[in-house]
C-alpha positions as CSV (number, residue, x, y, z in Angstrom):
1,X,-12.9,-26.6,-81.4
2,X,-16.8,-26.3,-80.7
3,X,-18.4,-23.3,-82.0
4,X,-21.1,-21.7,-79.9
5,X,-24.6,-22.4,-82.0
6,X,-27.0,-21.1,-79.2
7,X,-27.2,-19.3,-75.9
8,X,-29.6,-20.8,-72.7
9,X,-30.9,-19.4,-69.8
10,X,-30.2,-21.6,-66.7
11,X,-29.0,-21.5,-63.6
12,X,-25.9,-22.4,-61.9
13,X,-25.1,-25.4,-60.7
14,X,-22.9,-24.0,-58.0
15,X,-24.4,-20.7,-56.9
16,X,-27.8,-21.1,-58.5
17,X,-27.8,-17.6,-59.8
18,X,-29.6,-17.2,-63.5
19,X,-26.4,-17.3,-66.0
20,X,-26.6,-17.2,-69.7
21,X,-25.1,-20.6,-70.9
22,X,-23.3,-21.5,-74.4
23,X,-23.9,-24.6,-76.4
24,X,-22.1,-26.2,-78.9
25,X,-21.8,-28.7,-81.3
26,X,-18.7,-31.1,-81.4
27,X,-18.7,-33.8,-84.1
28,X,-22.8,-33.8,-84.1
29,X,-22.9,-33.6,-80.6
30,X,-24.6,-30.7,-78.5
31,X,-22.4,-29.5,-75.4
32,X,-22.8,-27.3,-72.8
33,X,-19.8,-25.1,-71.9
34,X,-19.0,-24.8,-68.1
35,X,-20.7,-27.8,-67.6
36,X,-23.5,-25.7,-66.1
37,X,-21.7,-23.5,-64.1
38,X,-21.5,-19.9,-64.8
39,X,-18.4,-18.2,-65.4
40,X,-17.4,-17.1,-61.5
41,X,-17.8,-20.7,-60.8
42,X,-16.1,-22.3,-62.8
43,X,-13.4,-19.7,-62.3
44,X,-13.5,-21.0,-58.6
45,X,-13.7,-24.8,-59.9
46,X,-10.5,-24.5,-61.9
47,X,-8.8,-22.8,-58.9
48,X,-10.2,-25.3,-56.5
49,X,-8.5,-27.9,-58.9
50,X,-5.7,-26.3,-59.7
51,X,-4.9,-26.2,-55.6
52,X,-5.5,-30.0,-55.3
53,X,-3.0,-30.6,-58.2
54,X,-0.9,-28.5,-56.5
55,X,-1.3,-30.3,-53.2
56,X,-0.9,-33.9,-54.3
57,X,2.1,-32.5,-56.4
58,X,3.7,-31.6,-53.4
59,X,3.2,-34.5,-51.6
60,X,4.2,-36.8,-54.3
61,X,7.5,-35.0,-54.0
62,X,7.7,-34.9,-50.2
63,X,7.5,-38.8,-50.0
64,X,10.1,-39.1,-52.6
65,X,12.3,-36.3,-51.1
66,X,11.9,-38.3,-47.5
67,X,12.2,-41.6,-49.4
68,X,15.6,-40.4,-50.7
69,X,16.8,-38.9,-47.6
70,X,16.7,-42.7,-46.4
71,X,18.3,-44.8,-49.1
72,X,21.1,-41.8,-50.2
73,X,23.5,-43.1,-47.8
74,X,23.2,-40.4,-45.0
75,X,24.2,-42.2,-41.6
76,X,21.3,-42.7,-39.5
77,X,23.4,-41.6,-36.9
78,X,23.1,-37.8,-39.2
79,X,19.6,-38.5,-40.0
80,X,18.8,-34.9,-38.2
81,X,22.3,-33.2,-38.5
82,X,21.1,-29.7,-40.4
83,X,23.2,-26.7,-40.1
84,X,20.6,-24.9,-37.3
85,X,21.6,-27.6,-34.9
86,X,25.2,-27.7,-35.5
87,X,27.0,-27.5,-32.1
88,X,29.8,-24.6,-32.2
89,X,31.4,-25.7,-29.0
90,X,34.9,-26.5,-30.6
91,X,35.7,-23.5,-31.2
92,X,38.6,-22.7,-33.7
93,X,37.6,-21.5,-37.0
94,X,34.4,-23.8,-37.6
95,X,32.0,-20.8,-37.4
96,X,33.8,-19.5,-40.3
97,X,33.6,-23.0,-42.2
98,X,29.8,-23.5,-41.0
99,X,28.9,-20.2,-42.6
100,X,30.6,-21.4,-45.9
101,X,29.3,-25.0,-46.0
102,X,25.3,-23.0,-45.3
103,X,26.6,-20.8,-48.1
104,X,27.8,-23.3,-50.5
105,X,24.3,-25.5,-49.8
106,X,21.9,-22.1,-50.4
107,X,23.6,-21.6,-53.9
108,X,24.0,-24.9,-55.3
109,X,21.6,-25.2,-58.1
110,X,19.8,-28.3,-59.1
111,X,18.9,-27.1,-62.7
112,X,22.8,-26.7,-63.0
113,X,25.0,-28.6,-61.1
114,X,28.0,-28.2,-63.5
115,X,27.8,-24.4,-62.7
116,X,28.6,-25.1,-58.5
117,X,32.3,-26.6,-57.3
118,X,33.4,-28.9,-55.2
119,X,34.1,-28.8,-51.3
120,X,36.9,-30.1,-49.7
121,X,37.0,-30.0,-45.7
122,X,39.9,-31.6,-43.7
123,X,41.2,-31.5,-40.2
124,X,44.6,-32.9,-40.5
125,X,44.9,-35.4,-37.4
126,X,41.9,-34.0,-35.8
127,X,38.4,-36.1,-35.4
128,X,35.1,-35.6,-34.3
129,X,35.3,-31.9,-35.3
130,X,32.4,-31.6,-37.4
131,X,33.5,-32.6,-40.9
132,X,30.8,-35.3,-41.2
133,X,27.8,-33.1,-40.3
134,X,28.9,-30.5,-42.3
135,X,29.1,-32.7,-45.0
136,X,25.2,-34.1,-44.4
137,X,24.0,-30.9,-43.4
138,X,24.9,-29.7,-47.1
139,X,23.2,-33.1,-48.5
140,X,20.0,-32.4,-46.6
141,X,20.1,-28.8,-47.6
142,X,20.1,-29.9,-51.3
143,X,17.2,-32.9,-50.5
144,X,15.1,-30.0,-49.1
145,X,15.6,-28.1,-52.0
146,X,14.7,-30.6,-54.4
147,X,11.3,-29.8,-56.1
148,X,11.6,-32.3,-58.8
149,X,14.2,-31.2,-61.3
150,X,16.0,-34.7,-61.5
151,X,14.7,-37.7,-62.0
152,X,16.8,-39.3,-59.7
153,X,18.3,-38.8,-56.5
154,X,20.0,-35.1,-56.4
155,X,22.6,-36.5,-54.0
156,X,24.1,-39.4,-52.8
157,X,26.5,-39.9,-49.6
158,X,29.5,-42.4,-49.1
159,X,32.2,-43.0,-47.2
160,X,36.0,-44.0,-48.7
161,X,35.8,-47.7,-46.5
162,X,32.1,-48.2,-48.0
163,X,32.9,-47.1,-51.5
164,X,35.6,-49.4,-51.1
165,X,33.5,-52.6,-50.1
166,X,30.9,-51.9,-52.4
167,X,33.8,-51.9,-55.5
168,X,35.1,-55.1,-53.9
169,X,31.9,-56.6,-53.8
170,X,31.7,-56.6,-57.1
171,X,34.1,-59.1,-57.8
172,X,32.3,-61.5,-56.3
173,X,31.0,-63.9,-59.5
174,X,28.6,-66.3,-57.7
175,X,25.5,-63.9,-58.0
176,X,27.3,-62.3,-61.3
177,X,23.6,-62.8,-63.3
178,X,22.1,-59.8,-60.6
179,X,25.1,-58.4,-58.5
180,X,25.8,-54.8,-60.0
181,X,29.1,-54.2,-61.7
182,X,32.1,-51.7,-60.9
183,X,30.7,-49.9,-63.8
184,X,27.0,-49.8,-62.3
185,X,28.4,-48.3,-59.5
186,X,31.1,-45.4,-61.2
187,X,27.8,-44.7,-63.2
188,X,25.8,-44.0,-60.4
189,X,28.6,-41.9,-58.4
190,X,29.3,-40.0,-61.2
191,X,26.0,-38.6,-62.1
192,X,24.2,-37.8,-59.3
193,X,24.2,-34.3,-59.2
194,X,26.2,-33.8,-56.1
195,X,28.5,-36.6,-54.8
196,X,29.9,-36.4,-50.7
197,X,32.8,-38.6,-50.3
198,X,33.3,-38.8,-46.5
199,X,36.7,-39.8,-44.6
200,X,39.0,-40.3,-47.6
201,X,41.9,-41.8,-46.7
202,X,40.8,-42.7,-42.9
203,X,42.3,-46.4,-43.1
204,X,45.6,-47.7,-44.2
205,X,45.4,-49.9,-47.0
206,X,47.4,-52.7,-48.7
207,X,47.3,-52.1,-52.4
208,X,47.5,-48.1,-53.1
209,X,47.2,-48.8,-56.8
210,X,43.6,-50.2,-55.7
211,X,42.6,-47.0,-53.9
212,X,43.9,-45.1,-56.3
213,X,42.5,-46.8,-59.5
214,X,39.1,-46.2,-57.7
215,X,39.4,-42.6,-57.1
216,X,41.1,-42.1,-60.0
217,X,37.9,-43.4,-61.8
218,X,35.1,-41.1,-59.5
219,X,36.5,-37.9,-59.4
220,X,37.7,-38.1,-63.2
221,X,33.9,-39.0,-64.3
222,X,33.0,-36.3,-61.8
223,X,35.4,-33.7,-63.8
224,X,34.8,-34.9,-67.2
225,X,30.9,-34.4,-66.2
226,X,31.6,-31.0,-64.7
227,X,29.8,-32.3,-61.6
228,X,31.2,-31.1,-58.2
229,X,31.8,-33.2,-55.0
230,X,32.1,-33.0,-51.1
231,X,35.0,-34.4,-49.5
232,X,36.3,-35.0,-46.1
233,X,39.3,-36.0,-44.5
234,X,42.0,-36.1,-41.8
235,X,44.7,-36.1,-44.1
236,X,46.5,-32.4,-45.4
237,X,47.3,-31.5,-48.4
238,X,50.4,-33.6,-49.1
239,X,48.9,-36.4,-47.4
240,X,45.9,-36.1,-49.5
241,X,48.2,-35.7,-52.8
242,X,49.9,-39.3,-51.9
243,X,46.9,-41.0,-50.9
244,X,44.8,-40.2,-54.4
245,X,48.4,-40.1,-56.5
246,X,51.3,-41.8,-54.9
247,X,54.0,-38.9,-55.5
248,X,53.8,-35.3,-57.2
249,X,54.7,-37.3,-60.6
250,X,51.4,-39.4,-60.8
251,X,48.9,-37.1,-59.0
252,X,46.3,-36.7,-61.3
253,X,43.6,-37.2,-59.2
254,X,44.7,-34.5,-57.4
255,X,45.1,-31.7,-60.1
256,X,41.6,-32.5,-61.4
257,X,40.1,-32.2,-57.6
258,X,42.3,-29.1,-57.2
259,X,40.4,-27.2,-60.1
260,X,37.6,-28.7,-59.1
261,X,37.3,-26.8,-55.9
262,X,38.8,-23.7,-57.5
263,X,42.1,-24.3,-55.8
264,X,41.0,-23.8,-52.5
265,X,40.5,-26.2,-49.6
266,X,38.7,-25.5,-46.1
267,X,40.9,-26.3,-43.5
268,X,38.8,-27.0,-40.2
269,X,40.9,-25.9,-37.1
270,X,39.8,-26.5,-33.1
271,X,39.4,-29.1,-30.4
272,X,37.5,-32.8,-31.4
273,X,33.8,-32.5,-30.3
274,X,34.1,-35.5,-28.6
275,X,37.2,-34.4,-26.2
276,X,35.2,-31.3,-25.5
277,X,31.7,-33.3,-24.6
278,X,33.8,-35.6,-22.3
279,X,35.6,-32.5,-20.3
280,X,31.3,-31.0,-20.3
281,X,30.5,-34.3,-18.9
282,X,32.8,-34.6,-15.9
């Protein structure tokens, strides 16, 4: 730290007014403090900088928000869903769940992830009611909110039939030297801070122990992490239960997303969107 060894008169560099400027002496070397600006200018320089640092801060983060938004797995198709533009026209309950998805989206919390639950939202036998842009409202809710504390991606989207794929992809050995792994991809999933699994058990499938074995793996690394997730489907609660477990004697899937979600699921009642934009139409 220089000590100050003399005092100048000059003027400023920036307002040209008379100032009396400090010199020191660092390791045999004379320096001027402020650089020869007086003190109300260099008070205004360091603000001036601060407010560019600021700035490019910013935008550094708004390319990387916007260059998330792209590769987390949102559908293109739900690149603008957010909850302002939500369509209400089904009527039922889905004011009620909309209110509670906006909710759960305003209070997550980045710094602690472990401290929010999960979401479950199902429709037993009823599509096109909403479920899915629910679901990436919420993940572009928490992408907006993201001011850079994670590293990584804050969330990530998927649906059961791509999850499913991607695993079987995997087992593909020709490219094994670069081709990620199950594991890469469990590791992923599970520690992203917020994880939306959409249209679980939409398809029928030939080996259950498969589907299982998968689901089994996520939303166990999910719980052991304390990390919540979003889920939807078209299956109720017993349907659900079999799909992730088989029977009420191997359903531990199911307990763990259970107490996950604080033992409440949203049911989402109403008419499909799509029946009640073709009655619109006609």
């Amino acid at each position: 730290m220089a000590g100050i060894i003399e005092t100048q008169k000059r003027d400023c560099l920036g307002c040209g007014q008379g100032y009396e400027a400090h010199i020191g002496k660092v390791m045999g070397v004379n320096i001027l403090f402020g650089q020869g600006y007086c003190q109300e200018c260099c008070q205004k320089r360091e603000g001036e900088e601060e407010q560019k640092e600021t700035a490019a801060k910013a935008k550094e983060i708004s390319v990387k928000r916007e260059q998330w938004r792209k590769e987390c797995g949102i559908p293109l198709r739900f690149a603008q869903s957010r909850f302002e533009g939500f369509d209400q026209k089904v009527g039922g309950n889905i004011i009620k769940i909309w209110r509670q998805c906006q909710k759960y989206a305003d209070e997550f919390s980045l710094e602690v992830p472990q401290r929010c639950g999960s979401l479950v939202l199902y429709s037993p036998r009823v599509w096109g009611i909403g479920k899915t842009y629910l679901a990436c409202s919420i993940a572009h809710a928490i992408l907006d909110k993201w001011e850079g504390q994670t590293a990584w991606c804050p969330v990530w989207f998927i649906s059961e039939p791509q999850l499913f794929l991607r695993i079987r992809a995997t087992y593909n050995k020709r490219n094994a030297e670069y081709a990620e792994t199950e594991d890469d991809i469990y590791r992923k999933l599970i520690r992203v801070p917020l994880l939306v699994v959409d249209d679980v058990g939409k398809e029928e499938v030939s080996d259950p122990r498969f589907v299982q074995r998968v689901l089994f793996a996520l939303i166990d690394g999910r719980y052991q992490n304390m990390l919540p997730m979003v889920i939807t489907t078209n299956l109720d609660s017993d349907g659900l239960e079999r799909h992730l477990g088989g029977d009420r004697n191997n359903c531990a899937s199911m307990e763990r997303l259970v107490e996950m979600t604080g033992n409440v699921f949203w049911e989402i009642t109403g008419s499909s969107y799509r029946d009640v934009s073709k009655r619109m139409s006609r």
